[in-house]
C-alpha positions as CSV (number, residue, x, y, z in Angstrom):
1,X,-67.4,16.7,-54.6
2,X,-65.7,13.4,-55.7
3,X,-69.1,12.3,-55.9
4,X,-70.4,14.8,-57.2
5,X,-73.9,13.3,-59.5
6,X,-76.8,15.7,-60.8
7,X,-79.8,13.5,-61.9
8,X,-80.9,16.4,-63.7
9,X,-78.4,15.5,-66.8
10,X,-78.3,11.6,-66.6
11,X,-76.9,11.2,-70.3
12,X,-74.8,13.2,-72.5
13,X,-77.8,14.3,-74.6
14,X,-78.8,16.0,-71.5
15,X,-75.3,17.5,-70.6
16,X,-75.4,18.3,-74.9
17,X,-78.5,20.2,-74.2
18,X,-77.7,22.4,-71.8
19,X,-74.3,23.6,-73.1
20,X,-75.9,24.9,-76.0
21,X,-77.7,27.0,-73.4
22,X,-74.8,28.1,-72.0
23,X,-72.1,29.0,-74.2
24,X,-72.1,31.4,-77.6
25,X,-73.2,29.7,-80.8
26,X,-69.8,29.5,-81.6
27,X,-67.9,28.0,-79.7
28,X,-71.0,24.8,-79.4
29,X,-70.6,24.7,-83.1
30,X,-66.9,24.8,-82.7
31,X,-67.0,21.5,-80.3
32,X,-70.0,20.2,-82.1
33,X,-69.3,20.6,-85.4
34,X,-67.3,18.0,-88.0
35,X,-65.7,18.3,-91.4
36,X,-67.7,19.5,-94.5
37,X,-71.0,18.2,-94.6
38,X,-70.6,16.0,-91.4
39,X,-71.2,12.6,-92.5
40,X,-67.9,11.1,-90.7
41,X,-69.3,13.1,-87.9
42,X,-72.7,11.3,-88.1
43,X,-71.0,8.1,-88.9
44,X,-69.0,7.8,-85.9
45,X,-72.0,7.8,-83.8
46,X,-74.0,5.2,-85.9
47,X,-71.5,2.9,-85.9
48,X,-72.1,1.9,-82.3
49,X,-75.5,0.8,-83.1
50,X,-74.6,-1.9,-84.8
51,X,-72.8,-3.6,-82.2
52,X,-74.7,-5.6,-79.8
53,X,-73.9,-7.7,-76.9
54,X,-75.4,-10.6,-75.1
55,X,-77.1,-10.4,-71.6
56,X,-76.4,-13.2,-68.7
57,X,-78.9,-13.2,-66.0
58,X,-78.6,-16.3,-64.3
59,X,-75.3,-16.5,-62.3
60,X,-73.6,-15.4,-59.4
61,X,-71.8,-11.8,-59.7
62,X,-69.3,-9.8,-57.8
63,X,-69.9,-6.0,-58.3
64,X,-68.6,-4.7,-61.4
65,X,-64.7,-3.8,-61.6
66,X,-63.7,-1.1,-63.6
67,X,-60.3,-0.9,-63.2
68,X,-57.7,-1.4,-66.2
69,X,-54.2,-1.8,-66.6
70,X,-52.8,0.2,-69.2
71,X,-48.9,1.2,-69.7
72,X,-47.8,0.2,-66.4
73,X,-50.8,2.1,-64.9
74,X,-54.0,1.6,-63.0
75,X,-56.5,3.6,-63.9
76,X,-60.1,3.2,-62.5
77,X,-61.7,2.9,-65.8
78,X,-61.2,1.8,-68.8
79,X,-62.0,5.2,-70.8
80,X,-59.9,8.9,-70.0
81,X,-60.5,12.4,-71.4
82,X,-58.7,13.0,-75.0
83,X,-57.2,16.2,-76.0
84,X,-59.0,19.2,-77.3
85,X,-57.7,22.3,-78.6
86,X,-59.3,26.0,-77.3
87,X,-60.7,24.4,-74.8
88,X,-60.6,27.2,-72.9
89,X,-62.5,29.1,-75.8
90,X,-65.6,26.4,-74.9
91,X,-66.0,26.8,-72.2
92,X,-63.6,29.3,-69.2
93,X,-60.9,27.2,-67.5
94,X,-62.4,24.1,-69.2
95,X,-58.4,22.2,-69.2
96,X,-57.8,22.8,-65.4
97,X,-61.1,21.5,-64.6
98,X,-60.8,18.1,-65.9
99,X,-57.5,17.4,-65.5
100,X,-58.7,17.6,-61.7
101,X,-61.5,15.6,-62.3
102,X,-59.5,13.1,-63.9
103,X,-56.7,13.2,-61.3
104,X,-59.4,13.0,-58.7
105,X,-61.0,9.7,-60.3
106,X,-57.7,8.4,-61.4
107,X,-58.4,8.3,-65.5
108,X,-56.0,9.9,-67.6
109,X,-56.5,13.4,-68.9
110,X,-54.6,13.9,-72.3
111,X,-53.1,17.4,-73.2
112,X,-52.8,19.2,-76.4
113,X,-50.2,21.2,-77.6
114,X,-52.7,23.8,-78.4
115,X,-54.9,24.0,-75.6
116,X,-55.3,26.9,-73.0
117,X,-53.7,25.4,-70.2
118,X,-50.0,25.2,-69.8
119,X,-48.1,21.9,-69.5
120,X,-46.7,22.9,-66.3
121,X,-50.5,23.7,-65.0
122,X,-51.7,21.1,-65.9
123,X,-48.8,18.6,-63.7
124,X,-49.4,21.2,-61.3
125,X,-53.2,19.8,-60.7
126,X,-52.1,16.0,-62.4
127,X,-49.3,15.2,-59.7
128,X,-47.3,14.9,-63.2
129,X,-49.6,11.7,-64.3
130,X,-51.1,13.6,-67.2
131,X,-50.6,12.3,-70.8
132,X,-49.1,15.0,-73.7
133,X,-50.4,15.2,-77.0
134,X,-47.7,16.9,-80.0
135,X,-48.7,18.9,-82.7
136,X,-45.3,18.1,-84.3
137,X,-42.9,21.5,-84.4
138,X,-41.3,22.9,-87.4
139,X,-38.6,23.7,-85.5
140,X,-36.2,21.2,-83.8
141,X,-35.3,23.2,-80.8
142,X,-38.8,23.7,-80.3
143,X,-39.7,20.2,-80.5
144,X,-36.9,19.3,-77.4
145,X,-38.4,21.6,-75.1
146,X,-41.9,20.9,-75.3
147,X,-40.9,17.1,-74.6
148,X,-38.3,18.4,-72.1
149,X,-41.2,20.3,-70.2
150,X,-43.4,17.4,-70.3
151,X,-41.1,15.1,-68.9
152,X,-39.9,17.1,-66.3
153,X,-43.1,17.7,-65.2
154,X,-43.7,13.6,-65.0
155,X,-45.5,13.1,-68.0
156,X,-44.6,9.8,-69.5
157,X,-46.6,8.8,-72.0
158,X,-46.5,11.0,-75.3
159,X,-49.4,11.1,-78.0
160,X,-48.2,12.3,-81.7
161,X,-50.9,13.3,-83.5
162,X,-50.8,12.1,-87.1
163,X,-54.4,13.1,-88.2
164,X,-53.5,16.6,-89.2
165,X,-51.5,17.2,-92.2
166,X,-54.0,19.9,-92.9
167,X,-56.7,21.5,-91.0
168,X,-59.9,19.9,-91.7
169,X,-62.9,22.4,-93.8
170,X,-65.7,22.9,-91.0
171,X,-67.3,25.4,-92.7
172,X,-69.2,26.3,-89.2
173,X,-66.2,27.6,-88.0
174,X,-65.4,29.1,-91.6
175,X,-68.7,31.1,-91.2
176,X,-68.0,32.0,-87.0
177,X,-64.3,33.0,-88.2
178,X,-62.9,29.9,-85.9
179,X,-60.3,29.3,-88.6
180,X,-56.7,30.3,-88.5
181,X,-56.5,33.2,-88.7
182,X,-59.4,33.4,-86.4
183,X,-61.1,37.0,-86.4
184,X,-63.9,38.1,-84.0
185,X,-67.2,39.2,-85.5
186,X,-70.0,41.3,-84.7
187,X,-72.3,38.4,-84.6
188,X,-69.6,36.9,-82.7
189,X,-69.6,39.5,-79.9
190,X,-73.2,39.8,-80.3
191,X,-73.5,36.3,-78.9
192,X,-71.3,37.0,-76.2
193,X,-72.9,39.4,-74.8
194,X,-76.1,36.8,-74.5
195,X,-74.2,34.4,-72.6
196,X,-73.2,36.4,-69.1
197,X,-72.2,33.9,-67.3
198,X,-69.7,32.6,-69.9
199,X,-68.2,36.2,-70.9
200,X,-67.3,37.8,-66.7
201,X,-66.2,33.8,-66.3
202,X,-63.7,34.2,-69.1
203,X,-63.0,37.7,-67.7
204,X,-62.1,36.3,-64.8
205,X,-59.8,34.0,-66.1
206,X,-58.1,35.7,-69.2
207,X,-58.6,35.6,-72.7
208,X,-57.7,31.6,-74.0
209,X,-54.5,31.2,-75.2
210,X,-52.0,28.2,-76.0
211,X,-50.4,28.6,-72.7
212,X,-47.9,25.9,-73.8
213,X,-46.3,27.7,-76.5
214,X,-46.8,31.6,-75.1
215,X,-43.4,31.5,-74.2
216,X,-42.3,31.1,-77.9
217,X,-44.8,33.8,-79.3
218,X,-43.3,37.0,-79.9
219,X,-45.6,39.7,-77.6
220,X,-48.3,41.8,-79.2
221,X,-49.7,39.0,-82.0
222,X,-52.8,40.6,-83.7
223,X,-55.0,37.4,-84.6
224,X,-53.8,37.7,-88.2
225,X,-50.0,37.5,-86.8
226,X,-51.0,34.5,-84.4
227,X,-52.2,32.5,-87.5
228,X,-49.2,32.9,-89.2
229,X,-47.1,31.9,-86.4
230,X,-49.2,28.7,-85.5
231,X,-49.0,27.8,-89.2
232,X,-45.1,28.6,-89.4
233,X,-44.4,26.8,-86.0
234,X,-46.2,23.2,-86.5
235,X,-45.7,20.5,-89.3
236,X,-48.7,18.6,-89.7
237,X,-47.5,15.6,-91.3
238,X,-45.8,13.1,-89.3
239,X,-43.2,10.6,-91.3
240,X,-41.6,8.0,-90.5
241,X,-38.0,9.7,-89.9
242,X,-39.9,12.2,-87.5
243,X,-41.8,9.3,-85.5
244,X,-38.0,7.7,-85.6
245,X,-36.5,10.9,-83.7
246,X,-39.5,10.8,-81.2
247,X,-39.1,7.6,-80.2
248,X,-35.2,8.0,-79.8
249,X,-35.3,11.4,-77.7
250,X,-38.9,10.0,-75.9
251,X,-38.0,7.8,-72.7
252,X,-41.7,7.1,-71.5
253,X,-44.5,5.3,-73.7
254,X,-45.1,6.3,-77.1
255,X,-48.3,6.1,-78.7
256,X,-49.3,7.6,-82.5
257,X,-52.8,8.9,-82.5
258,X,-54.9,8.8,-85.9
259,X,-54.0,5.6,-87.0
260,X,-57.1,4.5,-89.3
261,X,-55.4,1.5,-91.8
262,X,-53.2,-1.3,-91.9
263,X,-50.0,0.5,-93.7
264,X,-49.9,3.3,-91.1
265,X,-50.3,0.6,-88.1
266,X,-46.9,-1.5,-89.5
267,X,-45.0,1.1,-89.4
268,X,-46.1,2.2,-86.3
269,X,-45.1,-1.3,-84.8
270,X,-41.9,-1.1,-87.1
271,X,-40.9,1.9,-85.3
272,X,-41.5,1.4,-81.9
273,X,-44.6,2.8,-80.9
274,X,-45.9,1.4,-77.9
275,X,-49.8,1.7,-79.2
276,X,-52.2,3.3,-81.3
277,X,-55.4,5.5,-80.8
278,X,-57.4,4.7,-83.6
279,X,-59.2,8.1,-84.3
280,X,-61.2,10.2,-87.4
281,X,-60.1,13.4,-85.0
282,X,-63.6,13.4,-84.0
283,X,-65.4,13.4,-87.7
284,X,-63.3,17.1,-88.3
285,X,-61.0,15.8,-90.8
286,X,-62.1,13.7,-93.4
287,X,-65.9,13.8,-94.3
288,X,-65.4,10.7,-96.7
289,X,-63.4,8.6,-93.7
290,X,-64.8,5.9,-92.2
291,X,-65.9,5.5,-88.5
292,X,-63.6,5.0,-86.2
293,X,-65.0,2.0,-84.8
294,X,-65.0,0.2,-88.0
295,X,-61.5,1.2,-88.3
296,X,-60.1,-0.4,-85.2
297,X,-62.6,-3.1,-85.5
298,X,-60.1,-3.7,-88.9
299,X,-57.4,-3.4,-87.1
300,X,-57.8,-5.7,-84.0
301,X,-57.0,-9.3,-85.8
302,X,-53.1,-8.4,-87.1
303,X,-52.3,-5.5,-84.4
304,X,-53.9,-6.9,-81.1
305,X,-50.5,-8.5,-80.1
306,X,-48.1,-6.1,-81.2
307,X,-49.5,-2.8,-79.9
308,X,-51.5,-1.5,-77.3
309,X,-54.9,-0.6,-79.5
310,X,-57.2,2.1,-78.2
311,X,-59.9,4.5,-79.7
312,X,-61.6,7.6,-79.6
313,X,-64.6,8.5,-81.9
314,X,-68.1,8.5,-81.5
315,X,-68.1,7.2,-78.3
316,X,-70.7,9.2,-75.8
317,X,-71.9,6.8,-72.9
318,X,-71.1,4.3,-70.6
319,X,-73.0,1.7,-73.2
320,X,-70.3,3.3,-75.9
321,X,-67.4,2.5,-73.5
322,X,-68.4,-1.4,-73.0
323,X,-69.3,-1.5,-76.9
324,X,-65.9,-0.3,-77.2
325,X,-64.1,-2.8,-75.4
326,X,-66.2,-5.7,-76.0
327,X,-65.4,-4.9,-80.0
328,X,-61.7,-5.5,-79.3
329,X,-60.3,-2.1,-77.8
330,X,-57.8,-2.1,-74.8
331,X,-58.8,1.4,-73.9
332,X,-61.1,4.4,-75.5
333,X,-61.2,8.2,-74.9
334,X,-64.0,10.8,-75.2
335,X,-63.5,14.9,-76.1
336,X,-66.8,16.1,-76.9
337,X,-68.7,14.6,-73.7
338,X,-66.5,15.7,-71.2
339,X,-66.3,19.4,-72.7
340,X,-70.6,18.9,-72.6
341,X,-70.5,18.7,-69.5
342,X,-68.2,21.2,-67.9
343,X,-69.8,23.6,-70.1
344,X,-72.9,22.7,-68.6
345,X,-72.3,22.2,-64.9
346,X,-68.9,24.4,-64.7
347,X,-66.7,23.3,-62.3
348,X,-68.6,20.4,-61.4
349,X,-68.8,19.0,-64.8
350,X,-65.5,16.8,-65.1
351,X,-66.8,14.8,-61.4
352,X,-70.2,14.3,-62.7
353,X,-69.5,13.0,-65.8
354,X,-67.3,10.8,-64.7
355,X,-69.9,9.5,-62.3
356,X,-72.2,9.1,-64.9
357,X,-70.1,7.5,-67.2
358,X,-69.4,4.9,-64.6
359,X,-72.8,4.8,-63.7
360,X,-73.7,3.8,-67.5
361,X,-71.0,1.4,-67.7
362,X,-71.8,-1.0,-64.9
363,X,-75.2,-1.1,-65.2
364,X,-74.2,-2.9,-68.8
365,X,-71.4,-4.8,-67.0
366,X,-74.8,-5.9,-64.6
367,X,-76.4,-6.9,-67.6
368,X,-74.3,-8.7,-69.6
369,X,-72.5,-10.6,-66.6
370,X,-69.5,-9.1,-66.8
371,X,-67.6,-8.9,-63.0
372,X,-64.1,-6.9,-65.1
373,X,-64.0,-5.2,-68.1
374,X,-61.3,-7.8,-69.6
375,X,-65.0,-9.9,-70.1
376,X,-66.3,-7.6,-72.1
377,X,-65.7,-9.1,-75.6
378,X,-66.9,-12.4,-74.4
379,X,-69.9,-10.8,-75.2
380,X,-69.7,-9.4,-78.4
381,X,-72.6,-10.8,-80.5
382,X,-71.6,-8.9,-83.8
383,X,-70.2,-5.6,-84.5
């Protein structure tokens, strides 16, 4: 299984394709979709054309090295799975299922608050080295257990996500009834009941819900009532006398994800912060952003030396990966692919993407001449 490969879906288009197959309209559209009329989704992806490298044929080469160093850590690639929220609304089980995938090809696996796995599931299948992402609490107390929780159960590096101060307008999920409150069509059950597979698999393992925070609901929450306690419960906007808290009561690495411009980055080096991910929350927030990649790309020249700077954003391939790094970025994480592919190979899905990620990215290591990927922007042409 840790091997696991099926040359049937080579690419991410491929894995893209066949999820649409296999889950309801909605919740594709819910991972697929982006922000108004999509253009920071569309933009995220075109961005990576632009950037070129330069090929070295004519030398001697070790086999390519993937392994990175990254907070103390080595991880056997230089990319790991970001967080998603519902996953388990995607696609059955989706969070357990990659966070053994990742554990199994030692890359880190990135939990949200408001995912349908539990923190404590999650460690369970992590051995503890799983990363947590916070929707910042409302509520203090609330705030010290869900860090309590994740550091007992040997998380150490924390993610506070500063990209949502309000939920973005995906008027897919507007139309599907995927905002909050959330509310279940007919022509939401109708697709359901065209996808088999997908509905007795999510029989079988429970209605999604943010395990994390269940044991703060009060019981019996219509969906109406669960909207109104997720918008009472989290404070979208991070400041700077919130990220000052965190990084007093946070032990373990701190890193602030959503960071797109210059002010945002000082103060995250003012404050402590131990890195960045720049991120456009996957095109769902601001249609008139710009791409992710320009962003960090911006960033790189002052920031480089004083945080850790890593991305997430457009990025769909092993050719995405090394364009990533080669443009200036210590690390990069993908949401969308790895959710593509369990939803299109199950079980299976977090291994082989892996593999084919891996796959993708040393055959451009083989290209370009590359033996590590520290060698990577050695070969940037432009970008």
């Amino acid at each position: 299984m840790k091997d696991y490969f099926n040359s049937d879906y080579p690419s991410t288009e491929d894995l893209k394709s066949r999820a649409r197959k296999r889950i309801p309209r909605f919740a594709f559209e819910y991972l697929s979709g982006g922000a108004n009329d999509e253009v920071n989704l569309r933009r995220n992806y075109n961005a990576f054309e632009m950037v070129h490298l330069m090929p070295e044929y004519i030398k001697s080469l070790s086999p390519p090295n993937l392994k990175t160093e990254l907070f103390g850590e080595t991880y056997a690639a230089p990319y790991g799975i970001a967080p998603i929220g519902l996953q388990g609304l995607i696609y059955p089980n989706s969070p357990i299922i990659l966070a053994k995938a990742a554990a199994i090809r030692q890359i880190p696996f990135v939990l949200s608050t408001v995912t349908t796995a539990s923190i404590e599931e999650v460690a369970s299948h992590t051995e503890g080295k799983f990363w947590f992402q916070l929707y910042y609490p409302a509520e203090e107390k609330l705030k010290k257990d869900l860090l309590k929780r994740a550091w007992d159960n040997g998380c150490r590096v924390l993610v506070a996500l500063a990209d949502t101060p309000s939920f973005g307008i995906r008027y897919k999920d507007v139309k599907n009834g995927l905002s909050m409150p959330p509310k279940l069509s007919v022509r939401n059950i109708l697709q359901i009941m065209r996808k088999p597979e997908w509905a007795v698999r999510t029989l079988i393992h429970g209605q999604p819900n943010f395990e994390s925070l269940k044991q703060y609901m009060p019981g019996g929450l219509n969906l109406k009532q669960l909207g109104r306690f997720m918008n009472e419960t989290f404070d979208g906007r991070l400041t700077e006398d919130k990220l000052k808290l965190l990084r007093e009561e946070w032990k373990g690495k701190l890193v602030i994800k959503g960071v797109v411009n210059e002010a945002d980055a000082e103060k995250a080096v003012r404050l402590g912060a131990d890195g960045i991910i720049v991120s456009n929350h996957g095109g769902r927030q601001l249609d008139a952003g710009e791409s992710s990649l320009e962003s960090m790309q911006r960033l790189i020249g002052n920031y480089a030396d004083k945080l850790t700077i890593m991305m997430d954003g457009g990025i769909d391939s092993g050719l995405d990966v090394a364009r990533s790094i080669a443009s200036g970025a210590d690390f990069c994480f993908m949401g969308r692919t790895f959710m593509y592919g369990v939803a299109a190979l199950g079980a299976k899905g977090g291994l082989h993407t892996i593999n084919m990620l891996n796959m993708q990215l040393k055959q451009v290591m083989d290209q370009v001449g590359c033996e590590n990927v520290r060698e990577l922007p050695d070969k940037l042409i432009n970008g």
